[in-house]
Steps between C-alpha positions, in 0.01 A plus 500: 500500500320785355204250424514484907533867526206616279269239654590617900416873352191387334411300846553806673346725288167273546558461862548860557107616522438245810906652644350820493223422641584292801794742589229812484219355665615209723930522550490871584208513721646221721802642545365840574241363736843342687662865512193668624440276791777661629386856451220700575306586182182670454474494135463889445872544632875374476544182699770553811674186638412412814643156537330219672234736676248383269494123645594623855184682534275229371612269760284789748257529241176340664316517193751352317489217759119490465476479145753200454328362766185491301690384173642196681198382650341511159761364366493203768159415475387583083807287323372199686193532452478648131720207437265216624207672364663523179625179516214335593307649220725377245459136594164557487496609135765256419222222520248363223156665590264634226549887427836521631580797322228693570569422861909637445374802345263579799829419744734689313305860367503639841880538434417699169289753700662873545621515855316827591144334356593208677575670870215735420300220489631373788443815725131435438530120580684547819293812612388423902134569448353470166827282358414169307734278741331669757159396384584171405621410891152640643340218310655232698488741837851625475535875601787619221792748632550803382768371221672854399401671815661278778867479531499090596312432224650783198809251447303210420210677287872581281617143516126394397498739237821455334445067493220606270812623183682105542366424151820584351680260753222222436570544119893396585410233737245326203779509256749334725219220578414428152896439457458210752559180360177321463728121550567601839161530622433159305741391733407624816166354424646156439696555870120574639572852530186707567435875416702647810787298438544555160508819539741538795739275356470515111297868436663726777890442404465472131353873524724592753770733274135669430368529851873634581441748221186618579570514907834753403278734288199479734754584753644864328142573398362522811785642641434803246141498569354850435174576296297308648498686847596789360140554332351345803678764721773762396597528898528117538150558760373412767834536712733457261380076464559551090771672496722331290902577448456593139206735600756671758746507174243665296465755737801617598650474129238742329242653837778613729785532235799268676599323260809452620285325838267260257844408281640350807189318572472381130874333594375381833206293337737395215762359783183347687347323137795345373598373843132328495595367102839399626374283818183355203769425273718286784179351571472387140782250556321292751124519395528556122549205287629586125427255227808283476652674778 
């Protein structure tokens, strides 16, 4: 027994840095962010209790409205598509072609590039009359929008934009393919199975705990999306068309000092993200197939 005792103390007297830490710096601030949605709270004074007016006033909130309007759509439109271009990518650098790693490198260092470079960069690219993509679509007698300037077309320069980071996702996908058992697409090819088929029936649900993976964190990080059109535009310009929720956050946490507003929307988007992981994860049980399972 006191061999038990003086190894739980020395466990716990190991342990106790990383207790310390996660009760400072992660346990405390989410259970104060949970009492001050329910007060008003500037900061520079005492928070006073004001119960539930928090969330009752951001249901009249049209900006609020606005900006999860502009986080869902996306949302909607960017996991789909970063995950076929991602995807797609992978099997492409999961065949047998000379300089294959040169090629992943090229794919993947875009991911490795500072976001602020990387959206300054893109500010020049998407610019409506001396931009790049601009120039490139007068050569074939396309007249280019004006990408950062024109509300219909803001959203999608994001969703462009952001498709450009999916390295990291690519990376994950080309690990899950190379775990693929080669004997299966020996026997697919004795069946007569051609490229499409094999993989539809052998490539897609072998990966599929990976693609489920991927699809739930592509899902909270662009629900969370905020440097990117925060550098473009701090005011979420023209009308409001980048705007996104965590931008709205932002500003009322530490421009117009209510915190006790942006903690209730912090709870909001938490409520509104694991609902999303929840309804991924039940999806899991029908369209994800587990080795052995």
């Amino acid at each position: 027994m006191k061999t038990r005792a003086a190894e739980a103390r020395a466990g716990y007297i190991f342990a106790m840095p990383w207790i310390i830490g996660f009760s400072i710096f992660l346990a405390y601030p989410i259970f104060a962010s949970i009492y001050f949605s329910f007060t008003e709270y500037s900061v520079l004074k005492p928070a006073v209790w004001t119960g539930g007016e928090n969330y009752s006033t951001l249901v009249s909130d049209e900006v609020f409205w606005k900006t999860l309007w502009n986080t869902l759509f996306f949302a909607v439109f960017f996991v789909p598509v970063a995950t076929v271009v991602a995807l797609g990518l992978a099997l492409l650098l999961n065949t047998k072609v000379r300089f294959l790693a040169i090629y992943r490198t090229i794919f993947f260092v875009p991911s490795l590039v500072p976001v602020v470079s990387l959206v300054i960069l893109w500010i020049w690219l998407f610019n409506g009359e001396y931009g790049l993509i601009n120039t490139i679509l007068g050569w074939v007698g396309v007249e280019g929008p004006n990408w950062l300037g024109d509300p219909k077309w803001s959203k999608p320069a994001i969703i462009f934009m952001s498709t450009w980071g999916v390295g990291n996702a690519m990376i994950i996908y080309l690990a899950g393919l190379q775990e693929v058992p080669q004997s299966l697409y020996d026997a697919a090819d004795i069946d007569g199975a051609n490229a499409w088929k094999k993989t539809i029936n052998v490539t897609i649900p072998l990966i599929s705990p990976v693609i489920m993976f991927n699809v739930i964190m592509s899902i909270i990080g662009s629900l969370q999306i905020f440097t990117q059109p925060y550098i473009m535009s701090e005011t979420g310009s023209p009308a409001r068309s980048i705007y996104f929720y965590s931008m709205y956050l932002f500003d009322n946490a530490f421009k117009f000092h209510k915190m006790g507003y942006a903690s209730a929307m912090a709870w909001i988007m938490f409520i509104i993200i694991f609902g999303l992981t929840l309804l991924a994860i039940k999806a899991s049980n029908k369209y994800v197939h587990y080795e052995g399972g």
